[in-house]
C-alpha positions, 0 to 999 in steps of 0.5 A: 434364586441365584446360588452364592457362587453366580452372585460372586461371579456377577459381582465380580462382572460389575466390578470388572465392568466399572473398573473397565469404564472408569480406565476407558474413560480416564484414557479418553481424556488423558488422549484429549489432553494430551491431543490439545497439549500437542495443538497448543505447542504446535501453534506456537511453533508456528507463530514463532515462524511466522514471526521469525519470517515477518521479522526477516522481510523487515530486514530486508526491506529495511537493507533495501531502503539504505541501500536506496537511500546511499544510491540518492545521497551519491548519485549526481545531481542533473545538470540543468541548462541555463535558461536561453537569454530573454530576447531584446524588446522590440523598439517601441515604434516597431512593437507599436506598427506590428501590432497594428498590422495584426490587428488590421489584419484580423479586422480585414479577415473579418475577426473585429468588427469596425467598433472592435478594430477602432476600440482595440487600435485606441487602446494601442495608441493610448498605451493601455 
């Protein structure tokens, strides 16, 4: 049997154990707390970078585009030459003769045949 004073004593260790847990285990989540509040600000500090940063290339981006846009609106226009004047049409007797001769020449270096030369020359006799 414990004497009166060794269960002071006990008492006494219990309740300086119990009070020692319950300061170790308010500190654990008050650091916990304390930790996460920490992360959250610093999350936020970096999105506000991170949005300060996109909006800067925005402006640059933008003070490039109007930059582009005055070099168009004041840059020359090319210059274009005339088209060449379109050459005089052969006289018909001429036009008519050259493409016979073409066309008795590809039948001589064997292109048509007999049927093709004499369809192609009525056709160009005929004016079609």
């Amino acid at each position: 049997m414990l004497g009166p004073g060794r269960r002071m004593r006990r008492r006494r260790m219990v309740g300086a154990a119990a009070t020692t847990a319950v300061v170790v285990g308010t500190a654990g989540a008050v650091s916990h707390h304390q930790q996460q509040r920490y992360a959250n600000q610093a999350a936020a500090a970096q999105q506000q970078a991170d949005m300060a940063d996109l909006q800067q290339q925005q402006a640059m981006q933008q003070q490039q585009i109007n930059q582009m846009q005055s070099q168009q609106q004041y840059a020359p226009q090319p210059q274009y030459a005339p088209p060449p004047p379109a050459a005089p049409a052969p006289a018909a007797g001429t036009d008519l003769t050259s493409q016979l001769n073409q066309l008795a020449q590809l039948h001589a270096s064997g292109v048509l045949t007999d049927q093709e030369f004499a369809e192609a020359k009525q056709k160009i006799l005929t004016g079609g």
